[in-house]
C-alpha positions as CSV (number, residue, x, y, z in Angstrom):
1,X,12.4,-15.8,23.8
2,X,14.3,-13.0,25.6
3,X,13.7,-9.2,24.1
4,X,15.9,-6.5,24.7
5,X,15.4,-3.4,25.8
6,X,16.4,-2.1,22.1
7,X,14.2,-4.0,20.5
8,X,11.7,-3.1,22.6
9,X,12.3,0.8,22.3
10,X,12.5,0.2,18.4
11,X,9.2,-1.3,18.1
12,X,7.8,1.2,20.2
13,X,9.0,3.8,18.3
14,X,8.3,2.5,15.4
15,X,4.3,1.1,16.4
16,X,3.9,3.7,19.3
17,X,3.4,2.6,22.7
18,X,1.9,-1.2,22.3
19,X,-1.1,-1.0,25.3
20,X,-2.2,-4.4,24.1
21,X,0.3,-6.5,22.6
22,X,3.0,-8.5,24.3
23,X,6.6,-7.5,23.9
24,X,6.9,-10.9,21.6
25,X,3.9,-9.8,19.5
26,X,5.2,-6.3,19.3
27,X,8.9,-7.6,17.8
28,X,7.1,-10.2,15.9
29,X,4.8,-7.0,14.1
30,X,8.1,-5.4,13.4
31,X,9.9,-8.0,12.0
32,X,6.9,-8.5,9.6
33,X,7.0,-5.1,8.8
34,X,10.8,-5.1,7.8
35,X,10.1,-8.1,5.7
36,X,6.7,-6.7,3.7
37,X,9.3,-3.3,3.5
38,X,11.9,-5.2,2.3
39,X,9.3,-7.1,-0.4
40,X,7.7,-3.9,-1.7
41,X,11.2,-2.5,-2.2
42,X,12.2,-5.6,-4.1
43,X,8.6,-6.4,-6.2
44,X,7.0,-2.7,-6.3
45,X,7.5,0.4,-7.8
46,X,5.7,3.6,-6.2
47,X,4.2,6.2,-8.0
48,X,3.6,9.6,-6.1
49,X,0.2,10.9,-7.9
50,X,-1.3,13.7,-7.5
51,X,-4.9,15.1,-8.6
52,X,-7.2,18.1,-8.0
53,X,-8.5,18.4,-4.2
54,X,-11.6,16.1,-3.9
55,X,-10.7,14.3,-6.9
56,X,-9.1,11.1,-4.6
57,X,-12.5,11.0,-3.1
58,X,-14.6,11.0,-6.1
59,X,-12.2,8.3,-7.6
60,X,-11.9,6.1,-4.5
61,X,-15.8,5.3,-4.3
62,X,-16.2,4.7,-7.6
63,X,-13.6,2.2,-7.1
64,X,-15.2,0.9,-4.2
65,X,-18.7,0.8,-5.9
66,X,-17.0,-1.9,-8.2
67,X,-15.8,-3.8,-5.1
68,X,-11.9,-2.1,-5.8
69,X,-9.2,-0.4,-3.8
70,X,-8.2,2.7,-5.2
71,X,-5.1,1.3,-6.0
72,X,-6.2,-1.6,-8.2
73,X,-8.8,0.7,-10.3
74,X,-6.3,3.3,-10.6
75,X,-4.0,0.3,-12.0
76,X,-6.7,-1.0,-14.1
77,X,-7.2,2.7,-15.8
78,X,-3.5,2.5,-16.6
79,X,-3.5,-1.0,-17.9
80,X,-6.6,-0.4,-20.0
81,X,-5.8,3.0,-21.5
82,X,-2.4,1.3,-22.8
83,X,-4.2,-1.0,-24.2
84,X,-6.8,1.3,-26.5
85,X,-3.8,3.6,-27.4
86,X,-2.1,0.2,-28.5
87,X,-5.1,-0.8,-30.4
88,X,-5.4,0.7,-34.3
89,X,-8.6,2.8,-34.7
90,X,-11.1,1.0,-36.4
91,X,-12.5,2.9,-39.7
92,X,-16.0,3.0,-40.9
């Protein structure tokens, strides 16, 4: 497979310089990259969060110290706090 020069200078731009990869590895990377882009865009929605300074720190090892990313506890706080808001208090 031929790669020209524009592809090359795209995925170079786009990776920075590619010391140890191939020019077919480099155009490969960027084509996954467009397509994982493109899924994200199609599957996910982003949320921009923001917290108190240090906060992200305290919150991503507790998430690690239960084997999580950051991501997935932050998901699982959302997911669970829905569900007690959506569950009727209990009286006794």
């Amino acid at each position: 497979m031929c790669y020209n020069d524009a592809t090359v200078e795209k995925v170079t731009r786009y990776f920075g310089h590619p010391h140890n990869l191939s020019k077919r590895e480099a155009v490969q990377m960027a084509g996954n990259s467009e397509y994982r882009n493109k899924w994200i865009a199609e599957k996910l929605d982003r949320v921009n969060l923001t917290m108190p300074k240090g906060q992200k720190d305290v919150a991503k090892a507790h998430a690690e110290s239960r084997g999580e990313s950051l991501n997935a506890f932050i998901n699982r706080a959302i997911l669970e706090t829905m569900e007690r808001d959506n569950t009727p208090a209990t009286s006794e």
